[in-house]
C-alpha positions in Angstrom: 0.0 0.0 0.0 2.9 2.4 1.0 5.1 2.0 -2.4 1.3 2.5 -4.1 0.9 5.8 -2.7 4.3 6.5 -3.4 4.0 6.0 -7.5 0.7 7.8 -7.2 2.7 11.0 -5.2 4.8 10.8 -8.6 1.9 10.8 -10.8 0.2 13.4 -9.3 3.7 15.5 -9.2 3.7 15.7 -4.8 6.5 16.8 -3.9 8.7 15.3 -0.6 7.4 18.0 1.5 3.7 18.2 0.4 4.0 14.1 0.7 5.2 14.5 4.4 2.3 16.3 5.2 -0.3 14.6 3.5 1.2 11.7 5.3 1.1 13.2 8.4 5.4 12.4 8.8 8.6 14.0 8.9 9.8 15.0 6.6 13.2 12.7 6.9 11.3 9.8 7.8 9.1 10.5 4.4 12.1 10.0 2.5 13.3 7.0 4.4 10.3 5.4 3.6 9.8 6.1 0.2 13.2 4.9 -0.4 12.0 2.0 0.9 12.7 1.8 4.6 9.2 2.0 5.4 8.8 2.0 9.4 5.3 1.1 11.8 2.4 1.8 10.2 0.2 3.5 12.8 -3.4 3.8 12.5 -3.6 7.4 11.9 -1.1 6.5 8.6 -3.2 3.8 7.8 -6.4 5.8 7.4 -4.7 8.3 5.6 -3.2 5.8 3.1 -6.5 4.3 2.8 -7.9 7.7 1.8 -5.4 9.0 -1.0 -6.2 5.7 -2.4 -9.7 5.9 -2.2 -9.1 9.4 -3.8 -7.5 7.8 -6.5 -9.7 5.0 -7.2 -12.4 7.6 -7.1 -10.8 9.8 -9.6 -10.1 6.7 -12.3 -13.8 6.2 -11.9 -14.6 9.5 -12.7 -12.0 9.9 -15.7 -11.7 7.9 -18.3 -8.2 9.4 -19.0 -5.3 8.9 -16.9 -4.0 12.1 -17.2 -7.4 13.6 -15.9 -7.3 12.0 -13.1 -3.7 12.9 -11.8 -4.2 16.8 -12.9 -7.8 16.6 -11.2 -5.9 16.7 -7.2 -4.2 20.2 -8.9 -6.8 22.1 -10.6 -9.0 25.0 -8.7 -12.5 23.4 -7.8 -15.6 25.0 -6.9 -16.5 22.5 -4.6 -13.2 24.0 -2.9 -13.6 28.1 -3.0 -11.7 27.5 -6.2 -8.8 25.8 -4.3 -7.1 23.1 -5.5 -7.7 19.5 -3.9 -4.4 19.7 -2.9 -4.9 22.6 -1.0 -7.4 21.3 0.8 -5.4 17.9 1.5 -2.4 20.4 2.6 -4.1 21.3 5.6 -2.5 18.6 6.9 -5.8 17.1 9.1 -6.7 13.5 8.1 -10.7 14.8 7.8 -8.7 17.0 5.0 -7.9 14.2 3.3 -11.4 12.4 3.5 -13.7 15.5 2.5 -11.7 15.8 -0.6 -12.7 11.9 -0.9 -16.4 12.1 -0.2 -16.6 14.6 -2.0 -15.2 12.5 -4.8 -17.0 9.4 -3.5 -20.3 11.8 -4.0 -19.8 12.7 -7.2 -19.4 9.1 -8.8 -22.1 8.3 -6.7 -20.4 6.1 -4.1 -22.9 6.7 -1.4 
């Protein structure tokens, strides 16, 4: 799940930083693990995993283009005040992460 998230940072052009704090880590510790010295998963990492994935499964739904999809976390959004996704996620708060995904999760009618 970890090295999953880690391709999908790539894909949606995260840098280490914005990764460290959408993953709730230090930054040094970020980089450990993504070079793969991954260490305890808490729970806390474990739901926010969960939820960038869910993000992205929601988004590949939604778009039948790749590309769509990994630009979609970047774009402004009305849904947002016209802030990006990532913005929103960049709050840092794990209920960051899951109102961008049920939002998402609303509109491809997951619920």
């Amino acid at each position: 799940m970890l090295r999953a998230v880690f391709n999908l940072f790539g894909k949606w052009a995260i840098t280490d930083e914005e990764g460290a704090i959408l993953l709730d880590l230090p930054i040094r510790t970020y980089r450990r693990w993504k070079a793969g010295q991954p260490g305890r998963l808490d729970r806390d990492t474990k739901a926010r995993l969960s939820n960038i994935l869910g993000i992205h499964k929601a988004l590949r739904i939604l778009f039948t283009e790749p590309q769509r999809a990994y630009s979609w976390v970047k774009a402004p959004n009305g849904a947002f005040a016209n802030q990006t996704a990532l913005a929103v996620m960049l709050n840092g708060e794990l209920t960051d992460l899951m109102r961008v995904r049920r939002y998402l999760d609303a509109e491809r009618g997951g619920w």
